[in-house]
N, C-alpha and C positions, 0 to 999 in steps of 0.2 A: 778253716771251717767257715764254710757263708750260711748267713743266717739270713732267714728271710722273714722281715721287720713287716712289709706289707701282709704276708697271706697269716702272720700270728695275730695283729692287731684285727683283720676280719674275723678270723676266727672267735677272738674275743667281743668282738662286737655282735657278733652272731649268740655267743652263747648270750650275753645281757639285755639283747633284745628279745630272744623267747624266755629270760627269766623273767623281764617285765610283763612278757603277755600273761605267761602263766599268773604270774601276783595281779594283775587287772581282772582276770577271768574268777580266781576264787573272791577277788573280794567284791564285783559283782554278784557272784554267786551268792554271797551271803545277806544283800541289799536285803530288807521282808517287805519294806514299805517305803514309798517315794511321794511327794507333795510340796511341790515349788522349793525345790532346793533344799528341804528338808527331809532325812531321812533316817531310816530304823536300819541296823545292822546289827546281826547277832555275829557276836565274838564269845567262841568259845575259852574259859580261864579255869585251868585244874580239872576239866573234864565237866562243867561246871557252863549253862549256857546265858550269857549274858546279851541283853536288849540296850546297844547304845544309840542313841538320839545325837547328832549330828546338824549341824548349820553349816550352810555353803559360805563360803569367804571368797575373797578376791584369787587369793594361794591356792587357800587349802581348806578343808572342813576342820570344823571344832566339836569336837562332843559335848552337849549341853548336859544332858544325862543319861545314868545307864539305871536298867531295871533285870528284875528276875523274872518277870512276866512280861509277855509280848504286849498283850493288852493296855498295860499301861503306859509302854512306849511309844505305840502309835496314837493312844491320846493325848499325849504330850508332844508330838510330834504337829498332828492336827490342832492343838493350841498354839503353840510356837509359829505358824502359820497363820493361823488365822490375827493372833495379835501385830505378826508382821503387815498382813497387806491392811488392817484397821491403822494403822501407825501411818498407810502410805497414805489412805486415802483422807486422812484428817489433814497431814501436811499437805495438798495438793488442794485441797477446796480452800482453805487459808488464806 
């Protein structure tokens, strides 16, 4: 019995490359709000819709906070932002 090592491991590489598109396209999907590397994404938990806030990293993002109201996420998102580039422009006249 020959087994063919090549056309399996494409095959596997094929299905993990459209699992990744697909996991990029939903979790684009659920972006609500974007603002210099800062953003809002609703993550659904228990049927249950949650608003988490997000800071971009070198990696990877970190969630700073999550809310039950959109509203609040994006102002905290728009703080987190604005205290960032205040922090830049104070180091940089220095």
């Amino acid at each position: 019995m020959k087994i063919n090592l090549l056309g399996i491991i494409k095959m596997y590489y094929i299905r993990f490359i459209n699992l990744k598109q697909n996991i990029m396209k939903n979790h684009l999907e659920n972006i609500v709000f974007n603002i210099n590397g800062f953003f809002v994404e609703k993550i659904t938990q228990n049927n249950l819709p949650l608003y988490h806030v997000f800071m971009k990293g070198v990696t990877h993002a970190t969630c700073d906070s999550a809310y039950k109201d959109v509203d609040y996420a994006i102002v905290r998102c728009k703080y987190l932002e604005k205290e960032l580039n205040d922090s830049k422009t104070k180091r940089t006249l220095n």
